[in-house]
N, C-alpha and C positions, 0 to 999 in steps of 0.2 A: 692525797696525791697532788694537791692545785699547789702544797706547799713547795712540793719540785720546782714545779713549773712557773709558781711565782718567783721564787729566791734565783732563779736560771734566768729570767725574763730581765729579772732586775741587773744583774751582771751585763747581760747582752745589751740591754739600755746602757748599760755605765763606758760598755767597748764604745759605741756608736759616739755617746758623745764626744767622748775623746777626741773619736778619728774626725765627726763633724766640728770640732772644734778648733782644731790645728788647719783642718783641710779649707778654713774659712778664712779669706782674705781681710773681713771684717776685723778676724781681732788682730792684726799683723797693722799697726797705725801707726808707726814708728818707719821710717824712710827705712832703716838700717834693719827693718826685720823683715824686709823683702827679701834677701837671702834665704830665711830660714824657710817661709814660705815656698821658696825656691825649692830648694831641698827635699824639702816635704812631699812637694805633690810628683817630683819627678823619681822620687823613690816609689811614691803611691802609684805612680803608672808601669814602673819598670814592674814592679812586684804583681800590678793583675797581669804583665802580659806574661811573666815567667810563669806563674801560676795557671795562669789561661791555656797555655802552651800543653801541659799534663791534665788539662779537665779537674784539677786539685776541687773546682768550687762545687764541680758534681758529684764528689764525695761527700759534699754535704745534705744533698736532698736529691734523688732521681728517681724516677721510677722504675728503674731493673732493680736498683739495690737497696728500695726503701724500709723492707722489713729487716733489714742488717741494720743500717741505719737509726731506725727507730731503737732499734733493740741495745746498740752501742749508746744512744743516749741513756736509756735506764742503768747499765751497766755503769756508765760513767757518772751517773748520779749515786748511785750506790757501792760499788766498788772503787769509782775511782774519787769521789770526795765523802760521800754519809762515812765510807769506814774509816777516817781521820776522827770521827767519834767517840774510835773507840779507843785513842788515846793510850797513854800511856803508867796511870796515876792507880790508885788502891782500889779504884773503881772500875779499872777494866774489868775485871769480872763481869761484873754486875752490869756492863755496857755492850758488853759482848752478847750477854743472853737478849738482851733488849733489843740488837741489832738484830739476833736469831729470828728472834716472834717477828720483827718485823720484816726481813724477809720472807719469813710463811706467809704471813699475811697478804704478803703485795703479791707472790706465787699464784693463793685465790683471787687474786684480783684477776690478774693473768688468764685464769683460767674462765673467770668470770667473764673474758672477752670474748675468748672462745666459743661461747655461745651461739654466737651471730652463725655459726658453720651450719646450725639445723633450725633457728629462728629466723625464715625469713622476713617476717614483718619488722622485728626488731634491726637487720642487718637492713634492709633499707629505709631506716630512719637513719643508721648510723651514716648509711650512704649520703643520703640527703643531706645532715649535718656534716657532714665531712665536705663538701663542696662550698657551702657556706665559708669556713675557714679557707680553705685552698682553693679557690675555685678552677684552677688548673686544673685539679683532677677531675674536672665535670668533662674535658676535652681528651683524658684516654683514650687510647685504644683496650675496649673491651668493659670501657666502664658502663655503657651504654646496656651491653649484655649480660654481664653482673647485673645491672639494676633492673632486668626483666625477665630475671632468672627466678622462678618461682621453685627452688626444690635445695635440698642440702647440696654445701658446695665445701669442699675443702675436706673431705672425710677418705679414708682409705676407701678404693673400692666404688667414690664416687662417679657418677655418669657423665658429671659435666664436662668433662673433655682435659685434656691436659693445659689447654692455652688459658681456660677461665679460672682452672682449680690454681692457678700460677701465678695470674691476676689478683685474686683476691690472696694469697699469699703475702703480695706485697704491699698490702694494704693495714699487715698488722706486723707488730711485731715478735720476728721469729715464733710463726703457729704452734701448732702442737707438740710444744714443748720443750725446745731448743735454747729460749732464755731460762725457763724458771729452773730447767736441768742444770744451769751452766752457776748461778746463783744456788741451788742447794748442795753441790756437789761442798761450793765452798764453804758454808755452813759446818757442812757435816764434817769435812776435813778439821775446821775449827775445833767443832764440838767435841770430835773425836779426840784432838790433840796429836793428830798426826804427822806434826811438822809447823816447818812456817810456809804458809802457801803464796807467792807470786802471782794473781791472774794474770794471763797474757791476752785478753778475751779482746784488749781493743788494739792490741797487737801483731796481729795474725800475719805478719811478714816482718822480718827482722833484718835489714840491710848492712853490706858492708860495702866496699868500694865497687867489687867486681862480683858481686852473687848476694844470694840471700838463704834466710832459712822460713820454711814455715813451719813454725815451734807450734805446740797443742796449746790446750787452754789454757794451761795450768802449770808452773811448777812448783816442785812440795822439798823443801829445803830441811831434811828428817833432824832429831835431834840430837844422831849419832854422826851426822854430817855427811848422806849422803843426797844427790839430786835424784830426782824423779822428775818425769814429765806426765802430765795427766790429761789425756784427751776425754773429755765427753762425747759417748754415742760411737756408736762401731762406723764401718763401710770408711774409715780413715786409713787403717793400717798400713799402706802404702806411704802415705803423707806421713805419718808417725815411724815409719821404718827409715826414713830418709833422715829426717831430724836425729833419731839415736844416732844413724851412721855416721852422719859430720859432725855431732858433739859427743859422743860416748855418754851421752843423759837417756838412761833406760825409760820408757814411755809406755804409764799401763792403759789401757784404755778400759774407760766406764759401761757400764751395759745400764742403759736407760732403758730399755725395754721391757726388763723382765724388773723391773724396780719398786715394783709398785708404789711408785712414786708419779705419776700419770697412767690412773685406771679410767678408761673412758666407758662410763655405763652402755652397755648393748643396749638397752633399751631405748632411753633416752636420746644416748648418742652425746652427752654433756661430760664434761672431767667432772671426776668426784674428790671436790675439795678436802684439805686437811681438814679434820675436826678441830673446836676447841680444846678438847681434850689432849688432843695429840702435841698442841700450840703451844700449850701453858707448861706442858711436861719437858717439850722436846727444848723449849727456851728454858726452862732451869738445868742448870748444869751438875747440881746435885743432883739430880737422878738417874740412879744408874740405869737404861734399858740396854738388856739382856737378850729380850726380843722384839724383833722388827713391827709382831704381828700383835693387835692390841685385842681382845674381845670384850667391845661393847659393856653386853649386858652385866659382868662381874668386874670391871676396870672401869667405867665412867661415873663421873663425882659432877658432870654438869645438868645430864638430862636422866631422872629418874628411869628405873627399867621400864615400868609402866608405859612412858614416853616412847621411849627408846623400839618396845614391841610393838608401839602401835603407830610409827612412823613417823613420830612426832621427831627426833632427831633427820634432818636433812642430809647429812653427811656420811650417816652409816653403808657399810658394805654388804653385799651379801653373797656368800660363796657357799655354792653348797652341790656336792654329787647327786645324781637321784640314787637311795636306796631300798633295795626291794621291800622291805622291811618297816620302811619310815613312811608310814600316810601322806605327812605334812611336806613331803622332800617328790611328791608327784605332779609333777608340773614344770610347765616349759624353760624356768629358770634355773631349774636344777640340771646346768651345765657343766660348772666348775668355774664356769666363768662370774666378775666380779660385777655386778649390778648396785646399785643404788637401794636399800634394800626398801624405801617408801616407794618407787621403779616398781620392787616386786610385787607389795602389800597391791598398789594400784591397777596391777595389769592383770588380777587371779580373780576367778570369781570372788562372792563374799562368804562362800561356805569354804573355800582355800586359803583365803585370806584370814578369818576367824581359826583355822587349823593350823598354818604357819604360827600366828601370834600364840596361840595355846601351848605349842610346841613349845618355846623358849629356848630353841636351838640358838644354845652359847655358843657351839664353834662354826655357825654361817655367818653371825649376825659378826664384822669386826671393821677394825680399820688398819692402817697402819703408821708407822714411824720414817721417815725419812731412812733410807740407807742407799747402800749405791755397792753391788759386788767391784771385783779387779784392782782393789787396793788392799786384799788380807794382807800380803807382805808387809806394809805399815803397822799392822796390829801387834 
């Protein structure tokens, strides 16, 4: 990740000197290049106060819109210059899936931030370190009570009130789900071959002289030539209904919800990252999957079954109904909902925990594949 933020760092050093360089009377030693100097810095004042006038520079860092923000920068590091990568040569192919894995990857990272929402010792170290860097955010409102807030924060359902679960919202970017949803959508659209896809993600207003539009995330240019608009995540449809009317570009919207593409363990209370398994597979583009839903113990080639039963893989799922019939399916996690399944092994006695693993219930123990329903019409 530091490679982002160095190769960014280095650019933003290269603007700076520029503008310190011109903006410096020093190198202007020539009688006749007082003009130029002229020019320079009375462009350079007209342009902060025009800018100043629309707040433009608080677009770049504030704290109402810092998890947008935030989130636009990864975006813009990955969609808007890493996928220049992928080029155009005998190697795309083969550049494309590389891209794939890696945005899986950076997805668990994503997710691996998330953490801090039920770690709170962890999330005030993060606190603490985050002050050090910005030390502005130490003078918040509301930072003071995040940082003395002893219990999960940022969860469906949780207690801490609406003003702090909002707070620490903008403290990361886009939470539970909202970037790594908006990044695998386009993946999978790739993967799928569904067209050629346009993000609009760091475009979300489109102007003309006298109106504008707010276009969805996404458009998907088919190969039979027709437009799509592709929103991520519901509770839009208003917005997305507006957009079709003034452009005639039909807009399907994605259901991130039921995706299984962010299953937050009940137990735990943690996202349950992609496996390797599902990484290695879902970045080759030779293979065909068929179904979304992987099972473990008879499909994984990285972590023996052995492993695998005895919770030795971190990433597995486990889903399972209670049946009157099944010993091993008697017990509180047999909800239907999806748990973590070393979550499960950990929280059952050790005589339920030994009956589970004995079991070798193939169809609890699983994971899955990226997909995303509201685009069948593409297939």
């Amino acid at each position: 990740m530091n490679e982002f933020f160095e190769k960014t760092e280095q650019s933003i050093k290269h603007l700076q000197a520029l503008h310190d360089f011109f903006n410096n009377p020093a190198n202007y030693v020539i009688p006749d290049e007082q003009t130029d100097l002229d020019i320079y810095q009375s462009n350079l004042a007209e342009l902060v106060n025009s800018f100043s006038e629309i707040n433009a520079f608080e677009q770049l860092y504030n704290k109402d819109d810092r998890q947008l923000i935030l989130a636009d920068l990864f975006e813009y590091f990955l969609l808007g210059r890493a996928f220049y990568s992928l080029g155009n040569s005998r190697r795309t192919f083969d550049k494309k899936e590389h891209f794939t894995k890696g945005i899986l990857h950076f997805v668990n990272l994503l997710m691996c931030f998330e953490s801090i929402t039920v770690n709170v010792q962890r999330r005030n170290k993060l606190l603490d370190y985050l002050i050090t860097q910005v030390p502005s955010i130490e003078h918040e409102d509301n930072f003071t009570d995040l940082r003395d807030y002893a219990a999960e924060v940022g969860l469906p359902g949780s207690v801490e009130g609406k003003t702090l679960g909002k707070y620490f919202d903008k403290l990361m970017p886009k939470t539970a789900g909202g970037l790594w949803h908006e990044l695998l959508v386009y993946i999978f659209v790739i993967r799928n071959d569904l067209g050629y896809i346009l993000p609009l993600l760091l475009h979300q207003k489109i102007y003309s002289k006298s109106d504008h539009l707010v276009p969805p995330d996404f458009l998907i240019i088919t190969k039979d030539k027709r437009v799509y608009g592709i929103e991520v995540g519901i509770k839009k449809e208003i917005q997305s209904g507006s957009f079709s009317l003034k452009t005639a570009i039909p807009t399907a919207t994605i259901d991130t919800i039921n995706s299984r593409n962010s299953d937050r363990c009940p137990s735990c209370k943690k996202w349950i990252n992609f496996c390797p398994f599902v990484i290695e597979n879902y970045s080759n583009f030779n293979n065909e999957i068929d179904r979304t839903e992987v099972k473990c113990l008879t499909s994984c080639n990285i972590f023996t079954r052995e492993q695998i039963l005895n919770g030795g893989c971190k990433y597995s799922k486990y889903s399972r109904g209670r049946a009157a019939t099944l010993a091993h399916t008697h017990h509180d996690f047999a909800d239907g909902k999806h748990y973590h399944y070393h979550c499960v092994l950990d929280n059952v006695t050790p005589a339920k925990r030994a009956e589970i693993i004995a079991a070798e219930d193939t169809p609890a123990i699983k994971t899955h594949y990226p997909y995303y329903s509201g685009l069948e019409e593409l297939f």
